[in-house]
C-alpha positions in Angstrom: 121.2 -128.7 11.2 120.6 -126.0 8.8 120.0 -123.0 11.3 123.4 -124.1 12.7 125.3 -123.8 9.1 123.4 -120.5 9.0 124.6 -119.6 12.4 128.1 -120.6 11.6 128.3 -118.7 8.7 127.4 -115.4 10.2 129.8 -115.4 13.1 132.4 -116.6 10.4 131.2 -113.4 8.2 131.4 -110.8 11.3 134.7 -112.4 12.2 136.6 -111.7 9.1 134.5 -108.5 8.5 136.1 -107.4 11.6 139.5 -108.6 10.9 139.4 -107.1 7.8 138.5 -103.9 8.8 141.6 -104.3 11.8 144.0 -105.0 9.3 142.8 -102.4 6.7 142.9 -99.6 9.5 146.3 -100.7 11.4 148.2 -102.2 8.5 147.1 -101.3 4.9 144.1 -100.5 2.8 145.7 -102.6 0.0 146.5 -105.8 2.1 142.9 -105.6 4.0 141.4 -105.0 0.2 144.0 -107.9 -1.2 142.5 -110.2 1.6 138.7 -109.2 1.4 139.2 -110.7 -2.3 141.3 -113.4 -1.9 138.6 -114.8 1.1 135.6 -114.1 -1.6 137.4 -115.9 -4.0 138.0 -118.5 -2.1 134.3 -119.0 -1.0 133.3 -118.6 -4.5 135.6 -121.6 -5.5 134.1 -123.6 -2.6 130.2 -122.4 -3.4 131.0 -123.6 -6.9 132.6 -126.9 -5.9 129.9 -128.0 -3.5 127.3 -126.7 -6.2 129.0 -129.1 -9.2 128.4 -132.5 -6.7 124.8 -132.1 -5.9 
């Protein structure tokens, strides 16, 4: 069960690594930046909760 989590949370990574990359090269540096961060922050906040129950 854990190789798949592991698995799953590499293709997620690549994914958005690639769609930021997209949007900062067709759109704007600023919005792929702004989204990079708010996505980081938002897996911190989830690290942290999941973290706090165990």
């Amino acid at each position: 069960m854990m190789a798949i989590n592991l698995i799953l949370i590499a293709v997620a990574a690549f994914v958005l690594t690639i769609a930021f990359i997209v949007i900062a090269q067709e759109i704007s540096v600023l919005l792929g930046l702004g989204l990079f961060i708010a996505c980081c922050y938002g897996a911190y906040k989830v690290i942290g909760s999941r973290l706090t129950k165990l």
